[in-house]
C-alpha positions in Angstrom: 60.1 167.2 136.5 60.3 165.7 140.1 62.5 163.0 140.4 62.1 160.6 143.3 64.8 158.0 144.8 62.9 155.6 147.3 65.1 153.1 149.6 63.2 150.1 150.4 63.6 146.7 152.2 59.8 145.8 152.6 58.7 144.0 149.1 55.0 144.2 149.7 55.8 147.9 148.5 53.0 148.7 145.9 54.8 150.7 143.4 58.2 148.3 143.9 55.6 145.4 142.7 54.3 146.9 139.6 57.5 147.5 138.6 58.8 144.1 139.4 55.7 142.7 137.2 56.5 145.2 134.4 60.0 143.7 134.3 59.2 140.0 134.4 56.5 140.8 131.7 59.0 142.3 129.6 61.5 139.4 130.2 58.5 136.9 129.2 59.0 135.4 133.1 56.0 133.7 134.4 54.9 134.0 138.2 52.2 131.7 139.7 52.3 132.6 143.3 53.4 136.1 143.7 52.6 136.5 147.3 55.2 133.9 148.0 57.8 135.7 146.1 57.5 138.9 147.8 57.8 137.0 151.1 60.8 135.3 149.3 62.2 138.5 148.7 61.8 139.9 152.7 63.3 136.6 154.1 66.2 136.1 152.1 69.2 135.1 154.0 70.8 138.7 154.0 68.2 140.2 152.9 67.5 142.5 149.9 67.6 146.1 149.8 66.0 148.2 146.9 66.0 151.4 145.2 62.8 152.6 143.5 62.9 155.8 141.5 59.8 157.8 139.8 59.5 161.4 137.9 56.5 163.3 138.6 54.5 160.0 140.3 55.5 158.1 137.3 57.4 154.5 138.2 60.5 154.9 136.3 62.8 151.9 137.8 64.4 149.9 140.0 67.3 147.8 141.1 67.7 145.5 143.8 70.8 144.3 145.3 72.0 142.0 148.5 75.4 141.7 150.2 76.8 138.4 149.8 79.9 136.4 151.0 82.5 134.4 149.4 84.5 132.4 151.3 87.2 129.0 151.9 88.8 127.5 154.2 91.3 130.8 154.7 89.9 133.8 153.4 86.5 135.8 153.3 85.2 138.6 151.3 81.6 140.7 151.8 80.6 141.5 148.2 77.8 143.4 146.8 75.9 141.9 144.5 73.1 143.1 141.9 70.1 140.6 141.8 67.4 142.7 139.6 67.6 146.3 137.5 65.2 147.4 135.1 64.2 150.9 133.7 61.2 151.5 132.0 61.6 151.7 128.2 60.1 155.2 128.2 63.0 156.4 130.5 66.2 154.4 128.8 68.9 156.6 128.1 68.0 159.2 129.8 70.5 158.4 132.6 68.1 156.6 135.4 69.9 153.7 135.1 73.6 155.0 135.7 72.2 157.4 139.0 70.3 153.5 140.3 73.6 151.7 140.2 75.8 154.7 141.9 72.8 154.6 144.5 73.2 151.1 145.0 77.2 151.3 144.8 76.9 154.0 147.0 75.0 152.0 149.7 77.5 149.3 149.7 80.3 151.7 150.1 78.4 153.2 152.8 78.2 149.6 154.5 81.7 148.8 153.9 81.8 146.7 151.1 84.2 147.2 148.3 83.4 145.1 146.1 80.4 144.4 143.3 79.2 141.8 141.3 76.9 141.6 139.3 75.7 139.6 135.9 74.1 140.5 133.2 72.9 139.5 129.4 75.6 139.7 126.5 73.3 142.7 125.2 73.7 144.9 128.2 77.3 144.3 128.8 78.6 146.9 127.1 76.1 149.2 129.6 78.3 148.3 132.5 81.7 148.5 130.9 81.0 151.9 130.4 80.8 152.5 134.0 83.7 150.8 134.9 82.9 146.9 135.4 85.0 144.6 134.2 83.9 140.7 132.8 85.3 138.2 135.1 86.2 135.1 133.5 87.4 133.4 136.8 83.7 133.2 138.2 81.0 131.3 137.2 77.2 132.1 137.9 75.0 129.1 138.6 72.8 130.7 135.4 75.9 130.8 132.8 76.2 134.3 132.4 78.9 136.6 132.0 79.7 137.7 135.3 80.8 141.4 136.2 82.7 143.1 138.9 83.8 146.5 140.0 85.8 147.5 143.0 84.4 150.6 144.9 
């Protein structure tokens, strides 16, 4: 078994956009205009970054993340943050999803940023508990859900 990690920043990616469709299909998310979110996705203000993992040519997962900035008056902090992770259902388990989130933690540590964020469905909180996030009740996503941070 060959496994592959694939770093990516360019969205027009072929086997970054299967996966991507796999995932919103399995969400039940509805897409009219897919071209325009792939451009979306390279012109983000900070832009997006990506890891894409198969085994043996097989598209396995993927998460995508972006560094992002909170900030007042006084103080400023460069955060990580996880926008999209998915894992094909045939490879759950199996540990792909734990080595895609140390790749992407990794990354930001590289790029010194300390910090992640992250949120995530009440069914796959207990996921990143496990690996060491914590549920922060102090901030609020704009979608209402729990919202997760680790520091790196």
């Amino acid at each position: 078994m060959i496994t592959k990690d694939l770093l990516i920043t360019d969205f027009s990616d072929p086997v970054f956009q299967s996966m991507f469709k796999r995932y919103f299909a399995e969400i039940d998310v509805k897409v009219n205009d897919w071209e325009s979110l792939w451009e979306e996705m390279n012109t983000q203000n900070g832009g997006n970054t990506a890891y894409i993992r198969t085994c043996d040519n097989e598209p396995v997962g993927f998460i995508q993340f972006t560094e992002a900035t909170l900030e007042n008056w006084f103080l400023k902090e460069r955060l990580g943050f996880i926008r999209e992770f998915w894992v094909a259902e045939k490879f759950r388990k199996q540990g792909h999803g734990t080595e895609l989130l140390y790749l992407a933690e990794k990354y930001f540590k590289d790029n010194g940023i300390r910090r992640v964020v992250l949120t995530a469905e009440e069914n796959e909180q207990q996921f990143y508990l496990n690996r060491r996030y914590m549920i922060c009740e102090n901030i609020k996503a704009k979608n209402g859900m729990a919202v997760s941070v680790k520091d790196i």
